[in-house]
C-alpha positions in Angstrom: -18.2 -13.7 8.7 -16.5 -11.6 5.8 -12.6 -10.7 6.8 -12.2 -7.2 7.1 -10.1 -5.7 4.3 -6.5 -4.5 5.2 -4.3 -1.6 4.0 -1.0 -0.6 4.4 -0.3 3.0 3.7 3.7 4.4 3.6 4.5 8.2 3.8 6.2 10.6 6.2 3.1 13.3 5.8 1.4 12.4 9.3 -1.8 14.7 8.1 -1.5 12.5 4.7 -1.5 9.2 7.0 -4.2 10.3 9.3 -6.4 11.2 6.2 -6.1 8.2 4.3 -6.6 6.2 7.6 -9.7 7.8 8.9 -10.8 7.6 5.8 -10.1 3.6 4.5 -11.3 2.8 8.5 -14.9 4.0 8.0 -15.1 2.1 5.0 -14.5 -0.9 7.4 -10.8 -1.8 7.0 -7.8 -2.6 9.5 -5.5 0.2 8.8 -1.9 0.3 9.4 0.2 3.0 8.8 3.9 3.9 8.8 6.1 7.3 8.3 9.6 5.8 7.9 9.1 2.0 5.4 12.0 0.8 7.9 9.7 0.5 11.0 7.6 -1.8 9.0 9.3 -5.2 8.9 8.2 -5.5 5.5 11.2 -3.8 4.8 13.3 -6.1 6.7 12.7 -9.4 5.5 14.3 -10.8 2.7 11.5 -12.4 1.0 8.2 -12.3 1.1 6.7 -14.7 4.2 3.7 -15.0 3.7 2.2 -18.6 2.7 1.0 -19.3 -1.0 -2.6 -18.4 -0.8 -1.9 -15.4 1.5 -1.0 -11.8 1.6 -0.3 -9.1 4.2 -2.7 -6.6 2.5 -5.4 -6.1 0.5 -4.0 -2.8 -0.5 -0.8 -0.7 -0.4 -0.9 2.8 -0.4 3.0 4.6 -0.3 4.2 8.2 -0.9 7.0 8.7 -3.7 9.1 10.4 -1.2 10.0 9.2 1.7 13.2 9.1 4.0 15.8 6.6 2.8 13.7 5.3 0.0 11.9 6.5 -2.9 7.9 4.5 -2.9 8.8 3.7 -6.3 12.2 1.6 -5.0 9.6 0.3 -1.8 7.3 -1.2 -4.2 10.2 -2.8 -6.5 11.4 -3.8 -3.8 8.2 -6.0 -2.5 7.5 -7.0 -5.7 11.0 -8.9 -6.3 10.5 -10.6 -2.7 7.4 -12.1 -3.7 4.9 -9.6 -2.6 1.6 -10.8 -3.0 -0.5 -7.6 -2.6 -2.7 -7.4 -5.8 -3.8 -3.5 -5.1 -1.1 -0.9 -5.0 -0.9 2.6 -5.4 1.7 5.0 -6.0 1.3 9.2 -4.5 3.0 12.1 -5.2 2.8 16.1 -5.5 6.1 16.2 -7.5 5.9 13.9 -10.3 9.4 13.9 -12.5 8.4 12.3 -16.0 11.1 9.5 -15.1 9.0 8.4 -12.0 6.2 9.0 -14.0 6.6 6.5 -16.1 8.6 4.1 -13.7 5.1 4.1 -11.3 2.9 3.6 -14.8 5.6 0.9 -15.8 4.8 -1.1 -12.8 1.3 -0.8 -13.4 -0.5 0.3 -10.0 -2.7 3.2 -9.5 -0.8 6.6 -9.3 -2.5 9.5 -7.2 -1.4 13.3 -7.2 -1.6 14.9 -4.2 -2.9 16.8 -2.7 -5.2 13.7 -2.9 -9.3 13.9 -3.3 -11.3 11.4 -1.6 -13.3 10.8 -4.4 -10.5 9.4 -6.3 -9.5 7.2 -3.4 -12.7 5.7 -3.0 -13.3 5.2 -6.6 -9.7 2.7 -6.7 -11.3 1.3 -2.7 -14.0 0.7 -4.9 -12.5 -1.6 -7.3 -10.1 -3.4 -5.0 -12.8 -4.1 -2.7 -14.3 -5.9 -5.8 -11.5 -7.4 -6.9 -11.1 -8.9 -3.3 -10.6 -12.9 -3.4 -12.5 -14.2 -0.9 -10.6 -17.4 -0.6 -7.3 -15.3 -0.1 -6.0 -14.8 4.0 -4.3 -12.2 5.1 -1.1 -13.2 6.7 -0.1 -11.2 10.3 3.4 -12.2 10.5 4.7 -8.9 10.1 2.5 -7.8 13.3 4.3 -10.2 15.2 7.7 -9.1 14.7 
């Protein structure tokens, strides 16, 4: 049997968090979802934990603002512990041209919101293709 894919999705919106979670759930994914990054250990840990051939996510889905952290400074952040989540994107309604080209810098998928469905399914799309199917997903962040 196939693992389910899994996303993580960051923003303080709870209609934007519902949305994206009904939606990325009927395509058949375990959804988790958070409106403050620091109630997600993710954003405790120093480093990433999880083994070599392992990641917590198949996708990462965070909001540019959110409360004590820009997304932008999350996803930095991840990504110099070790994060190992190939798919992220990056959200916003208020795009400055510096986070602009900070989020396209990093090279992940940048949405505008108010977000369209048919966008987000288009990037599910191609993550779900790009899926490795050797790769496990790690739950030590559940367990915390």
């Amino acid at each position: 049997m196939e693992r389910r894919m899994r996303a993580l999705i960051f923003d303080d919106d709870k209609k934007v968090r519902h949305l994206l979670k009904m939606f990325l759930h009927l395509k058949g994914y375990e959804v988790f979802t958070y409106g403050i990054p620091s109630l997600c250990p993710l954003q405790h840990s120093h480093e990433c934990r999880c083994e070599k051939n392992q990641a917590c996510a198949d996708i990462l889905i965070v909001d540019i603002d959110m409360p004590n952290i820009s997304g932008i400074d999350f996803v930095e952040d991840q990504i110099r512990k070790g994060c190992k989540i190939q798919n992220i994107a990056i959200m916003s309604d208020t795009w400055s041209m510096t986070n602009m080209k900070r989020a396209r810098d990093l090279g992940h998928e940048i949405f505008e919101k108010p977000l369209t469905l048919s966008a987000i399914r288009k990037w599910a799309d191609k993550c779900e293709e790009r899926k490795d199917p050797c790769k496990e997903i790690s739950n030590w962040f559940l367990q915390e």
